[in-house]
N, C-alpha and C positions, 0 to 999 in steps of 0.2 A: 584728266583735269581740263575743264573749259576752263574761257575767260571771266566767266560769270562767275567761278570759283573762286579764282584770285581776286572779283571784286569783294567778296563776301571774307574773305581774310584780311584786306586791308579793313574792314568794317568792323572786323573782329580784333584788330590786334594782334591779326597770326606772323610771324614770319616766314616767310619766305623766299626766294630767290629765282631771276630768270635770266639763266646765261644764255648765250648762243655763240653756239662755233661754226662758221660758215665758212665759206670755201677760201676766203681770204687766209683765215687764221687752219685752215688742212692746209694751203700750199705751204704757209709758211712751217707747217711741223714737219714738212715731208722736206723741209731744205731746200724749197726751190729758189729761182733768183726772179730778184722782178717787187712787183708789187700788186696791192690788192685796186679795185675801182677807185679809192680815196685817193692813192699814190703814196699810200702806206708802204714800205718798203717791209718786202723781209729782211729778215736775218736769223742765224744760226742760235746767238743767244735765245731770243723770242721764240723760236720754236721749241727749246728744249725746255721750257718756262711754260708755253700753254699745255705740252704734253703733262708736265706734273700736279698744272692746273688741273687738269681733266682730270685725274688721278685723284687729287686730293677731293676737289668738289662732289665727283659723283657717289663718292663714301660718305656723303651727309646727307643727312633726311632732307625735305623741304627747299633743295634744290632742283628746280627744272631745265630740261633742254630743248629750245623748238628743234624738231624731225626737219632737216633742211634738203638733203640729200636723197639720189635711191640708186640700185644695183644699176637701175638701167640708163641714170642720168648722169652718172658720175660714177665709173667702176673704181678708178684709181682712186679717189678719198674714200670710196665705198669701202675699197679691201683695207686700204689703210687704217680707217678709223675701228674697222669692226678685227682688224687685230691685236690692234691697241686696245681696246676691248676686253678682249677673249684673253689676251696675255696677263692683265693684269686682273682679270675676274669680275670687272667692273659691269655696275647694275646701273642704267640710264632710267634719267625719269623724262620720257620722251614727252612733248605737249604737241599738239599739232592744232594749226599748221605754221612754220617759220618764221612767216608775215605775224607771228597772233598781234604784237602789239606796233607795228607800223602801219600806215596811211592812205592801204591801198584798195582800191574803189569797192573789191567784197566786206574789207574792215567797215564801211562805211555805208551797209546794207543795213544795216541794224543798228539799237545804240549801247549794244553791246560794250564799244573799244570806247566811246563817252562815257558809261555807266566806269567804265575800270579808270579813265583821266579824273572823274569825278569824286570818288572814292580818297584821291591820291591827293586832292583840294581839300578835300570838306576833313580828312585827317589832322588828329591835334598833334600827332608826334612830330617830332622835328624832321626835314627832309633837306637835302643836299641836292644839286644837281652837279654832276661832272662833267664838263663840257665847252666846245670853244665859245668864245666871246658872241658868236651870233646867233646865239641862242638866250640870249640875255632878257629876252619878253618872258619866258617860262617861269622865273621868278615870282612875277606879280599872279601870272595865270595861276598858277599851281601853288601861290602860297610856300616858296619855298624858302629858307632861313639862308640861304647859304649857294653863290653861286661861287665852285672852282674852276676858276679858265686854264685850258688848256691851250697848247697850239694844233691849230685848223688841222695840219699835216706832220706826222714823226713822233706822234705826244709821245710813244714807248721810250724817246730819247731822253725823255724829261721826265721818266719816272718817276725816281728817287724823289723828286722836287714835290709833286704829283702824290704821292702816299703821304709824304710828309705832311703836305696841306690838308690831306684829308683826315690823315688819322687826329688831328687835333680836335674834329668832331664826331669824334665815333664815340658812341654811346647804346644803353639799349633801346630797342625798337625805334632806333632811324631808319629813316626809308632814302635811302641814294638811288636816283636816277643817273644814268650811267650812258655817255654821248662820246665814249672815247677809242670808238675803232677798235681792231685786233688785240687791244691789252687788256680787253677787258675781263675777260677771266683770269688773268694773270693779278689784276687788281682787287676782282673779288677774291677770289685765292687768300689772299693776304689780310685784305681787311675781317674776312670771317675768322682768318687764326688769331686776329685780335679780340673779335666779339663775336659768335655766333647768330649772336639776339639783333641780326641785323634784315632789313627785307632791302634786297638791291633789284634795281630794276636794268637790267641791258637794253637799252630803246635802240642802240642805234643810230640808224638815218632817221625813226619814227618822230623827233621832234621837228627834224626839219621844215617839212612842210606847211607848221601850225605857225613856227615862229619864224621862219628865213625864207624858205621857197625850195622847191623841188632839186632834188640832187641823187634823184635816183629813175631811172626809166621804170613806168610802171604807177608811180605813185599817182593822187590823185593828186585834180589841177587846186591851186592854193585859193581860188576861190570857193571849190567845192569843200573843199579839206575848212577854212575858215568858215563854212555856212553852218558845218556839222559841229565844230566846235565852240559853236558862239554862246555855248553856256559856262565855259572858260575863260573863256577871253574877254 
């Protein structure tokens, strides 16, 4: 699966999903201490939560995982994750590459990652964004019904609060864009066991740069990122 794939399903009405577990949410399953580049903090609860995550998720159709990791860049989540894996017989739907839907200067070779933001506007179904406060322009850009704030740093503390507000709009073929750190497969988790008929989108830092500014090394500068985007904005 390209990106061009996933644009042609929001165009169709298909659902879908794209998680990502990234090295933040592997330290946090393997029980480390510390936190992730956000100042995400682990913990023990959270870890045992996205493991089940994983578990539950990859036994559904029509969910995706960007490829983040390799043997030779990361042995210890490498082993970890592919015995979690192998133990539990689980079949990944790999999409490459990790970056697919963030801000970063190859995303923005083409207009590929516009054609999929565009998609997600010009859509009549209802759409959510989950996410802190400064991301508050994405609303108007994207046409979305529904902005849930979270807090900037810890949102996993606020869970409960956090599901709450969301499941109040969960419906079929809503589209949740998803700006909330290491819970987020633990979120999607949850909300698919209420509705499957749902398409979530895990961006990430990917809105960042469109609507606040750079918070990630790597990304592009917010004037470029805003030049490519200004058939949204």
């Amino acid at each position: 699966m390209e990106l061009n794939d996933f644009t042609n399903k929001i165009y169709k009405n298909e659902n879908f999903s794209i998680i990502k577990f990234g090295d933040g949410e592997m330290n946090c399953m393997r029980n480390l201490e510390g936190s992730n580049c956000d100042g995400h903090e682990y913990s023990k609860k959270m870890g045992k939560e996205l493991i089940k995550s994983l578990i539950y998720l990859s036994k559904k159709s029509e969910i995706y995982f960007p490829k983040w990791f390799s043997k030779q860049i990361d042995c210890e989540n490498y082993f970890f994750w592919k015995k979690i894996i192998e133990d539990n017989n689980l079949i990944i739907n790999y999409i490459e590459p990790f970056n697919i839907l963030l801000t970063y200067p190859f995303n923005l070779e083409n207009e590929n990652l516009l054609n999929f933001y565009l998609s997600i506007k010009k859509s009549n179904n209802n759409k959510i964004l989950i996410g802190p406060d400064r991301l508050f322009g994405a609303k108007d850009s994207l046409k979305i019904s529904h902005h849930i704030k979270i807090p900037l740093i810890n949102a996993y503390n606020s869970f409960d609060n956090i599901y709450k507000d969301v499941e109040n709009f969960i419906e079929n073929d809503l589209i949740i864009l998803m700006c909330v750190g290491m819970m987020s497969p633990i979120l999607s988790k949850n909300l698919l066991q209420l509705n499957l008929k749902l398409t979530i989108l895990d961006f990430g830092s990917g809105l960042d740069p469109i609507f606040y500014g750079n918070t990630r090394h790597g990304q592009s500068s917010t004037t470029e990122v805003k030049n490519y985007f200004k058939k949204i904005l």
